[in-house]
C-alpha positions in Angstrom: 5.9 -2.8 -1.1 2.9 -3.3 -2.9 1.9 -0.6 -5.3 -1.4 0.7 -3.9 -3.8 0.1 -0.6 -6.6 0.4 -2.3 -9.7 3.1 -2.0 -8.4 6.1 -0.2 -6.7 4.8 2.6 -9.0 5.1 5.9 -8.9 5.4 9.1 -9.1 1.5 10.0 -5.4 1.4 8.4 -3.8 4.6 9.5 -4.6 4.4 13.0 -3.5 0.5 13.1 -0.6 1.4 12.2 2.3 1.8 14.4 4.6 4.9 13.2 7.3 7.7 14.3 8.9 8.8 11.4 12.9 9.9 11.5 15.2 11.3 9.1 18.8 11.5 9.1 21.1 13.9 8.8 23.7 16.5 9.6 22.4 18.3 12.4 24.2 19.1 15.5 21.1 18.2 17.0 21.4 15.3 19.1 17.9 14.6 17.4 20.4 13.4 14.3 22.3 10.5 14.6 24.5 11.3 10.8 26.2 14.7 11.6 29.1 13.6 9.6 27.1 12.5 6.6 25.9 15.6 5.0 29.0 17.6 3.8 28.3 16.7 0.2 24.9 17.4 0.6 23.7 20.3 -2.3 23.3 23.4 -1.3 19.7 25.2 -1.2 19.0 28.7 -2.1 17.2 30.5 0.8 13.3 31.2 0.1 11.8 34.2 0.1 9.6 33.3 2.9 12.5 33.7 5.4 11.8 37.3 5.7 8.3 36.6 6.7 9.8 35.3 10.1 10.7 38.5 12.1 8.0 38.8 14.4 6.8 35.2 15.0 7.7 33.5 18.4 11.8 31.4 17.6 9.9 28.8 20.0 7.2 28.1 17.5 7.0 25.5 14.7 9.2 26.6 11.7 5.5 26.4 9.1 4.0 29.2 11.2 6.6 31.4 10.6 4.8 32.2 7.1 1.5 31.5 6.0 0.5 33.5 3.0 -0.8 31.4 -0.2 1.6 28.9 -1.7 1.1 26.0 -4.0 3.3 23.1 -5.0 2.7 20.5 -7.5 2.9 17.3 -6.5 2.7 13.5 -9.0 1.0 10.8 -7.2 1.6 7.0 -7.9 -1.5 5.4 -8.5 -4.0 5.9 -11.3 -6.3 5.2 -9.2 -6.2 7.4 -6.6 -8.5 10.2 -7.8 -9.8 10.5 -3.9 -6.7 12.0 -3.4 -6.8 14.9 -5.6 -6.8 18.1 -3.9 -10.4 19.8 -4.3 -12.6 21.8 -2.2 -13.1 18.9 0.3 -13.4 20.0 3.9 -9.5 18.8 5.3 -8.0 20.5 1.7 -9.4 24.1 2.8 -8.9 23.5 6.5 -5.3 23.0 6.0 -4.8 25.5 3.5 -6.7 28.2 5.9 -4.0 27.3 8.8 -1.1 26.8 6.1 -1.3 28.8 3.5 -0.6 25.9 1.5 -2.1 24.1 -1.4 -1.0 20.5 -3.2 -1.6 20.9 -6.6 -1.2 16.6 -7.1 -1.9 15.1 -10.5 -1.8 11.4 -11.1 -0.3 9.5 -14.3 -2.0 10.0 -17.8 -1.6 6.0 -18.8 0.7 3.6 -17.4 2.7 5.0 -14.0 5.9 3.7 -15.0 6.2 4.7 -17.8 4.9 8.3 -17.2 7.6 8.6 -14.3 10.3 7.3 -16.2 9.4 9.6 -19.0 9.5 12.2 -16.5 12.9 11.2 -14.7 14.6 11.0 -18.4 13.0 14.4 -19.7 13.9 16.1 -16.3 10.6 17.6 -16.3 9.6 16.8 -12.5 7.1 18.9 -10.5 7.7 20.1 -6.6 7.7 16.6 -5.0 6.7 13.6 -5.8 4.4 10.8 -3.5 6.3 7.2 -4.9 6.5 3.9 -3.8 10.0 4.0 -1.7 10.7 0.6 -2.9 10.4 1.4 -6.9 13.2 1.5 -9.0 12.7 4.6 -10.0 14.2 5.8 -6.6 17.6 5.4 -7.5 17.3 6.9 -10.6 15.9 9.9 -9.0 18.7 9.6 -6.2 21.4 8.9 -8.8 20.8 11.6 -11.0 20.5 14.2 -8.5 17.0 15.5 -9.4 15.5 15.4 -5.3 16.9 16.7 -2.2 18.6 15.2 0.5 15.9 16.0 3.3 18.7 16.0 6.2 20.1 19.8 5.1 16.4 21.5 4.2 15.2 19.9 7.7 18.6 21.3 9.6 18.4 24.3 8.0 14.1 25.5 7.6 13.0 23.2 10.2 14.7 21.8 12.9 12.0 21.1 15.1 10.7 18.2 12.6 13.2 16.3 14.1 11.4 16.0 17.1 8.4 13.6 15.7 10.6 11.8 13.6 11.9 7.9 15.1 16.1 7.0 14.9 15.1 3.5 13.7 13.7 4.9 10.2 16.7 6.9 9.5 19.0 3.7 9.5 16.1 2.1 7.4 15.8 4.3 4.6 18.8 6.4 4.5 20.8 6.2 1.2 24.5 6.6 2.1 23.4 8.3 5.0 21.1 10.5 4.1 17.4 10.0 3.6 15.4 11.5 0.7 11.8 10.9 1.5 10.0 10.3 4.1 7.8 7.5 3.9 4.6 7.5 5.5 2.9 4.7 7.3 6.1 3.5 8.8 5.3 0.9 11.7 6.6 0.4 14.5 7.5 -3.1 16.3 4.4 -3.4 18.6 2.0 -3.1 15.0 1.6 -7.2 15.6 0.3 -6.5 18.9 -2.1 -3.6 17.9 -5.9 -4.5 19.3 -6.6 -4.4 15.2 -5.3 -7.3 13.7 -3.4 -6.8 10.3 -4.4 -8.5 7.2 -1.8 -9.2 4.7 -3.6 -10.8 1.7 -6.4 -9.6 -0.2 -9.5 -11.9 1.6 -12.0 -13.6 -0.5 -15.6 -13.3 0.2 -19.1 -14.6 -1.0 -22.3 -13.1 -1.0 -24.9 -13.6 1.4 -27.9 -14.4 -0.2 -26.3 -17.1 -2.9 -24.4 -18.4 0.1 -27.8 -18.7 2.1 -29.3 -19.9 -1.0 -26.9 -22.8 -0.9 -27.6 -23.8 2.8 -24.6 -21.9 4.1 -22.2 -25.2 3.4 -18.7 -25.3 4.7 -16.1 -24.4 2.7 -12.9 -24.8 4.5 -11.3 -26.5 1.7 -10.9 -25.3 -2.2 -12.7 -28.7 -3.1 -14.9 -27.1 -0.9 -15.1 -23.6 -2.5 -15.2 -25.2 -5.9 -17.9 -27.6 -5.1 -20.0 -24.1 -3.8 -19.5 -22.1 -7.1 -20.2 -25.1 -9.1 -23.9 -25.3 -7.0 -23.9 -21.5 -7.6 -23.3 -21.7 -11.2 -26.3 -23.7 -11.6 -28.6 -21.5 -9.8 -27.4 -18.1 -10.8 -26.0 -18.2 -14.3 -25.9 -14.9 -14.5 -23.9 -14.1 -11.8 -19.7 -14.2 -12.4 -18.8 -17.2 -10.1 -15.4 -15.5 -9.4 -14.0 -11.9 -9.3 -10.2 -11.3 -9.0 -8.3 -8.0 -9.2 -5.9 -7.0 -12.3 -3.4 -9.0 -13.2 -0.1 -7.7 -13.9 3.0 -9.2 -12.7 4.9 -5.0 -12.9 2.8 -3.7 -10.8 1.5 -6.3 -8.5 4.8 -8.1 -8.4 5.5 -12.6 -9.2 1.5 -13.0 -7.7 0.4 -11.8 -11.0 -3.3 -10.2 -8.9 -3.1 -9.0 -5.5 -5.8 -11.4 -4.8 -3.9 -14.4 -5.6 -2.1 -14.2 -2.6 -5.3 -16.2 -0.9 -4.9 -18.9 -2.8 -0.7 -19.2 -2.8 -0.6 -19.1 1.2 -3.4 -21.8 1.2 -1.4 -24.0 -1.2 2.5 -23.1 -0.4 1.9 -22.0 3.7 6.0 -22.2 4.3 6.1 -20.2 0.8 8.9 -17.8 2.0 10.9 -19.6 4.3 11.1 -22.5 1.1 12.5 -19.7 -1.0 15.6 -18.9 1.1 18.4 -21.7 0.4 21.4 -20.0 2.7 23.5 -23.2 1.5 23.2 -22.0 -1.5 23.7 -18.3 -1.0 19.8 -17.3 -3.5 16.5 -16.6 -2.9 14.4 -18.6 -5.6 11.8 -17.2 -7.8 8.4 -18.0 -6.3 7.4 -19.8 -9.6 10.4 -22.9 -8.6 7.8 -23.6 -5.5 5.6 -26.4 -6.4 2.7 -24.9 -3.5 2.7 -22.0 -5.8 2.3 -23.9 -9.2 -0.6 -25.3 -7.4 -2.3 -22.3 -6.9 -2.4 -21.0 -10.1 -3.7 -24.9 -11.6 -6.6 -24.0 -9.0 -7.4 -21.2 -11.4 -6.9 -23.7 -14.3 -9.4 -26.0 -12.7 -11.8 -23.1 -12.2 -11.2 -22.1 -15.7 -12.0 -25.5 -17.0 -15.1 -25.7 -14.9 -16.6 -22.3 -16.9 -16.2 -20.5 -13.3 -13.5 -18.1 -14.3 -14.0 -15.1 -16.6 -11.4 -14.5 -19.2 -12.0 -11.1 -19.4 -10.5 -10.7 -15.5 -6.9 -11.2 -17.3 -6.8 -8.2 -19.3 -9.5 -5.9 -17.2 -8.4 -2.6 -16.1 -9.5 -2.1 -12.6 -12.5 0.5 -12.7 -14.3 -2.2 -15.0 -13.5 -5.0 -11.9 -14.9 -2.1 -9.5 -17.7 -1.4 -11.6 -19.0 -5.1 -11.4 -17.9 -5.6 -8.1 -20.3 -2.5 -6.8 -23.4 -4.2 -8.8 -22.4 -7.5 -6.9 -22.2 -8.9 -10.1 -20.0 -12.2 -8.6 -20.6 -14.7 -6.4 -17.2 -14.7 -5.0 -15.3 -11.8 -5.5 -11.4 -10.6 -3.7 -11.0 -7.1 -2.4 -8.7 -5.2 0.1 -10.8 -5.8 3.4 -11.1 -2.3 4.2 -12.8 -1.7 0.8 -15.3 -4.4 0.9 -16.6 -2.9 4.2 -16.6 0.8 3.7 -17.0 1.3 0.2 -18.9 -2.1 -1.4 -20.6 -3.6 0.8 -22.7 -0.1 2.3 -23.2 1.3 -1.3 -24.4 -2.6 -2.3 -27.0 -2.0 0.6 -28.0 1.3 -0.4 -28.7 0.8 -3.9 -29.6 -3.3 -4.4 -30.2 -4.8 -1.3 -28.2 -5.8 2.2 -29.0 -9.1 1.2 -26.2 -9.1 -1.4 -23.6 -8.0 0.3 -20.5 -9.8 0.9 -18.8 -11.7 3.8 -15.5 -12.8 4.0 -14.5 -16.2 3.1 -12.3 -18.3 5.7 -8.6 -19.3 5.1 -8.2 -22.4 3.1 -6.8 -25.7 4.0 -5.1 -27.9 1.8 -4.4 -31.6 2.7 -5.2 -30.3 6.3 -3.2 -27.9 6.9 -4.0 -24.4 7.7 -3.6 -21.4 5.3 -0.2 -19.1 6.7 -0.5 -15.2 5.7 2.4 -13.4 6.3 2.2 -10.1 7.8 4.9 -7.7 9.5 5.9 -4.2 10.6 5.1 -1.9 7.3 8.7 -0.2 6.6 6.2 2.5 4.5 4.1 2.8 1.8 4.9 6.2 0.0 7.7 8.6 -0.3 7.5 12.3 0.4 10.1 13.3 -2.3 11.0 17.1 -2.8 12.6 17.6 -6.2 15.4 19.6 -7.5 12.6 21.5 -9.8 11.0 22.8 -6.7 11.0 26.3 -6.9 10.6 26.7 -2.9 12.0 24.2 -0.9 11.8 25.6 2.1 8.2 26.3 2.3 7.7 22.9 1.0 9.7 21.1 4.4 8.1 23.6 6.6 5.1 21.9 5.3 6.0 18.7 6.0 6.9 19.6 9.5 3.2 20.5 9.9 1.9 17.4 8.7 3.5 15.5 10.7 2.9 17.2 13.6 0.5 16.3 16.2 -1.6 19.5 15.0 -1.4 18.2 11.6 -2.1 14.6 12.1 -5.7 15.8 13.9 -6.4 18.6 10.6 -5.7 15.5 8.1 -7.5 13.1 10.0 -10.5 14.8 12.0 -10.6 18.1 10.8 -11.3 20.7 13.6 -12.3 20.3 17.1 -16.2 21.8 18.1 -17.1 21.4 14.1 -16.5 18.1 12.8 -15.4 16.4 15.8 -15.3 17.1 19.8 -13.0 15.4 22.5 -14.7 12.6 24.3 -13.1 11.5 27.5 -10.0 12.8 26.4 -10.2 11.5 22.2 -11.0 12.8 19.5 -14.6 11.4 18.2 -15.8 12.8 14.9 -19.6 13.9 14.9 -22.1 11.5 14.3 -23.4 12.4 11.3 -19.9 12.7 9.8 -19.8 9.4 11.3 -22.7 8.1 10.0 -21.9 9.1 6.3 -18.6 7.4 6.7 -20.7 4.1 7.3 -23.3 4.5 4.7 -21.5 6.6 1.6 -17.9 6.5 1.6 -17.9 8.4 -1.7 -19.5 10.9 -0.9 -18.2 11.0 2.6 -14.9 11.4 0.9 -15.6 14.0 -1.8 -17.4 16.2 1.4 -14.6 15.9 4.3 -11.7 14.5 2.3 -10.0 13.0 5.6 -7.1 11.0 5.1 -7.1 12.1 1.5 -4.7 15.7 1.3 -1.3 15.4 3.3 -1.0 11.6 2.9 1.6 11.9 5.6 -0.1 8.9 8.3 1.9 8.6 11.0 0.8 7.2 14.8 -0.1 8.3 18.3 -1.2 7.0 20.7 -4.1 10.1 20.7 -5.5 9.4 17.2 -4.6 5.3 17.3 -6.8 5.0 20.2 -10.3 6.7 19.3 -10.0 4.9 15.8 -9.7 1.9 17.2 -12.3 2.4 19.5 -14.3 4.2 17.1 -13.9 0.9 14.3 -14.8 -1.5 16.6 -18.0 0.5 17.4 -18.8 1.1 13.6 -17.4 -2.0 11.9 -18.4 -5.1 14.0 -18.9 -7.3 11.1 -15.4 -6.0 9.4 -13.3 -6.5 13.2 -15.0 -10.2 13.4 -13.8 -11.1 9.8 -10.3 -9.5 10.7 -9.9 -11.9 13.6 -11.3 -14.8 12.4 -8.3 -14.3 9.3 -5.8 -13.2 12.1 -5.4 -17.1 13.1 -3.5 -17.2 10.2 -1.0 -14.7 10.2 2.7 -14.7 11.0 5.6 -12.3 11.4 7.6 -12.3 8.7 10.0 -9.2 9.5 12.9 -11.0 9.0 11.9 -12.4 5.4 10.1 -9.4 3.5 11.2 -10.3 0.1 9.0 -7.8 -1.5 12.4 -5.5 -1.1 14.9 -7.4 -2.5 14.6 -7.0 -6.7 17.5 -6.1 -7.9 17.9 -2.5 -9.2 16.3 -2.2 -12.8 19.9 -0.7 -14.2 22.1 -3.7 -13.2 22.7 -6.4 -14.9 20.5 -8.4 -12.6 18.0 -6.0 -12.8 17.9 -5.9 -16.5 17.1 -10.3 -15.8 14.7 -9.7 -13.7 12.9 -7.5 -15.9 12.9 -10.0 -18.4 11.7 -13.0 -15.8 9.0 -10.6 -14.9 7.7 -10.2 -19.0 8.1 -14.2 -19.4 5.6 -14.5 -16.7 3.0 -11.7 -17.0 3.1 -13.7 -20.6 2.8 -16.9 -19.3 -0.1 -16.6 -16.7 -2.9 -16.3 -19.3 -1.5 -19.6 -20.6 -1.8 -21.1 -17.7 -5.0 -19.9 -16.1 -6.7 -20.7 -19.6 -4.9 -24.2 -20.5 -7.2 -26.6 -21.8 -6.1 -29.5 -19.8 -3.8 -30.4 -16.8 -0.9 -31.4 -19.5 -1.0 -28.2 -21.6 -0.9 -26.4 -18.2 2.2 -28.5 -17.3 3.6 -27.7 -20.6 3.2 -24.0 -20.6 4.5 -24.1 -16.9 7.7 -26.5 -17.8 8.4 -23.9 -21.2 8.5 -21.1 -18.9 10.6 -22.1 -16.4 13.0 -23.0 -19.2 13.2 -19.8 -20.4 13.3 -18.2 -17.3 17.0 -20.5 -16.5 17.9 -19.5 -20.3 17.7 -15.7 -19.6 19.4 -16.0 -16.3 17.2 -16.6 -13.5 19.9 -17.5 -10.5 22.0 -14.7 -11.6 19.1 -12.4 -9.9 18.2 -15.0 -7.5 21.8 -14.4 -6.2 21.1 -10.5 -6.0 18.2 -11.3 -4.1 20.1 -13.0 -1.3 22.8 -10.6 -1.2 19.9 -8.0 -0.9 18.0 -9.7 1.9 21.2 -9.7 3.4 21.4 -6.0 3.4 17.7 -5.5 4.5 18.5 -7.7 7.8 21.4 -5.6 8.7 19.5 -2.4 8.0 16.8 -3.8 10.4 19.7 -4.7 13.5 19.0 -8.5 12.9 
């Protein structure tokens, strides 16, 4: 999946979602559907905590069976997540109070890739690691043997994990059958039916006071949209007419920006299903589709207008953040969530509610309506334990408590009669944690730290209902947007091609890379082309190097993959 969900991830997201997380493995539980899987599994010196379990109840959960001080390192993927880092925020010493545990997480010095990959080939890995289950680097760390099978530490520290974990993700994200992370935010098949819509693209939006400026006109259309930053231009030169996030094809994947994805399902609406040619056994690189080609000459034309910023192409994102805060553009693109809990309140607070945002309606092009695909999440990060980690055991028993019921209410609402009380049977967190929630998610997050130490979302039925309840109260404006957008969506389970890039060791792999480095190359030329005929030039040149390097070699894999992915689904 994608690399990040931006901001810290909040509530809105975690209690959408629609997760009960399973491993596999060799148990003789009948909790374990892959007995027979584990004999090769390595085997794992016992811990020095074992002894610590004399006198504790055999009935109770395996993590309460020692909780003196212990602290594991842990790399995060993401730069950007600095919310994330274990400090003295209110859930951090609450769970290490009750656990006797401390994450000691660290996040990339540069770029993430390379920083794991330098760490995977040195062998110098910390405790666990939190990564993207779909990088490549999994297999490398899977290959090489540097992290644990999960199924034998669980069978053997913590059996009773089993219970909150579902059957369908073991035959998901088992390897061989065994599983070696457990990802979190794993949905479940009613997510599509959950009373909070999902949103699978990045939304555009436009601010309030240059849009009321204008006389509200329609834009339902991107003649439309580029006939309202054109009027904008004109009447607030001053202001950036459009704000996209970073471009960069590695870690945002064929889109280029996250926020493009707005634009490519308003021009190319059967983009995926035009992709698959079963007669001819590939999946075709997005850049074939002519809807798609489209959407990035709609940049062109906005280029050639004066109403895109160069400097959007090579920004990192803090400097896109940093002029997104000062609502420096007139129509920028943000995760949803973010607009509405971090943006828009601290844009209130510190400039005016006037310039806030709103979000932008879907597109149509030649008439018809915008499609945004959305689907059961199959999870965002990894829970990886490492073959460096000097205490394995403690570090399962762990994860048993996060994902328990106990620690799902600690991560997410902290503790019952001080920093939230049970209301009609939910959990509702006090008002004026509520309230600075609302109005200053930074500091709100550097104070409580919810959803910001374990990482380890999963759902129930407890914590999904008073956050939905709880959103809808809080974020009217943000649940209106949401279904307004929804009108667009549709299920793409059966055609998530964001897991279906061959491995980067194959010889396919090796292709891809090279596809993926013609056309983080190319999109500058595009986006900046000085006329419709050098655009069509720099597009044409491309896709001839793309065929020269090999193209439908991987577009081969990619079928072949997708074929795999529906099997491991049971369709």
């Amino acid at each position: 999946m994608n690399r990040k969900i931006s901001k810290p991830l909040t509530a809105l997201l975690a209690m959408a979602l629609s997760v009960n997380l399973v491993l596999a493995g060799c148990s003789k539980s009948n909790n374990n559907p892959s007995a027979s899987s584990e004999s090769a599994s390595p085997s794992v010196a016992v811990s020095p905590s074992a002894s610590a379990s004399a006198s504790v109840d055999p009935n109770e959960p395996a993590w309460k069976k020692d909780t003196s001080p212990f602290t594991f390192t842990q790399y995060f993927y993401g730069t950007w997540a600095t919310n994330y880092l274990w400090k003295d925020q209110y859930a951090a010493k609450l769970i290490t109070d009750k656990t006797g545990v401390k994450i000691d997480r660290f996040l990339a010095t540069g770029n993430d890739d390379e920083y794991l990959n330098t760490m995977i080939a040195s062998g110098d890995l910390p405790d666990s690691i939190m990564l993207d289950w779909g990088n490549p680097a999994v297999s490398k760390l899977i290959k090489n043997d540097q992290v644990y099978s999960l199924n034998e530490l669980i069978d053997k520290y913590a059996p009773k994990m089993w219970d909150v974990l579902d059957k369908e993700m073991v035959q998901y994200h088992s390897v061989d059958g065994k599983l070696y992370y457990v990802p979190n935010f794993y949905e479940t098949k009613d997510r599509l039916q959950s009373e909070i819509p999902p949103i699978g693209i990045r939304p555009w939006f436009i601010r309030k006071d240059i849009y009321a400026a204008l006389g509200n006109p329609k834009i339902e259309s991107p003649d439309d949209l580029l006939n309202v930053l054109k009027q904008a231009k004109e009447k607030y030169p001053d202001v950036s007419s459009v704000g996209l996030e970073v471009f960069d094809v590695n870690a945002n994947g064929l889109k280029g920006s996250r926020s493009m994805d707005y634009l490519i399902y308003s021009f190319s609406p059967n983009l995926d299903q035009e992709r698959l040619k079963a007669d001819q056994q590939k999946i075709e690189f997005p850049m074939r589709n002519a809807g798609f080609k489209e959407a990035f000459r709609y940049l062109n034309t906005l280029s050639q207008a004066g109403l895109f910023d160069p400097q959007l192409l090579i920004y990192k994102q803090e400097q896109y953040e940093e002029k997104l805060y000062g609502a420096n553009y007139v129509v920028p693109s943000q995760y949803m969530d973010n607009m509405y809990r971090m943006y828009n309140p601290k844009i209130a607070s510190t400039i005016g509610e006037d310039k806030t945002y709103q979000a932008l309606d879907g597109l149509k092009v030649n008439g018809q309506d915008p499609r945004y695909p959305v689907s059961r999440l199959m999870g965002w990060q990894g829970f990886f334990i490492t073959k460096k980690a000097e205490n394995p055991e403690r570090m399962i028993k762990f994860l048993e408590y996060a994902l328990s019921d106990e620690g799902q209410l600690d991560f997410r609402f902290g503790k019952e009669g001080e920093t939230y009380d049970m209301v009609d049977g939910s959990p509702v967190k006090k008002k004026e944690i509520q309230d600075l929630e609302k109005n200053d998610n930074a500091a709100y997050n550097a104070q409580y730290g919810f959803d910001d130490t374990t990482l380890m979302w999963r759902s129930g039925k407890l914590w999904d209902n008073a956050g939905n309840k709880t959103f809808i109260e809080n974020y009217p404006d943000q649940f209106e947007a949401m279904k307004m957008l929804a009108r667009f969506n549709f299920d793409n389970y059966a055609m998530d091609f964001n897991v279906i890039e061959p491995e980067g060791s194959t010889p396919e792999g090796i292709i891809n890379g090279k596809v993926k480095d013609l056309w983080n190359k190319t999109i500058p030329k595009l986006v900046l082309a000085k006329s419709d005929a050098d655009f069509d030039d720099a597009y044409n040149t491309f896709l001839g190097q793309m065929d020269k390097v090999g193209a439908e070699k991987v577009e081969k894999a990619m079928y072949q993959k997708h074929l795999v992915d529906l099997k491991k689904k049971g369709l």
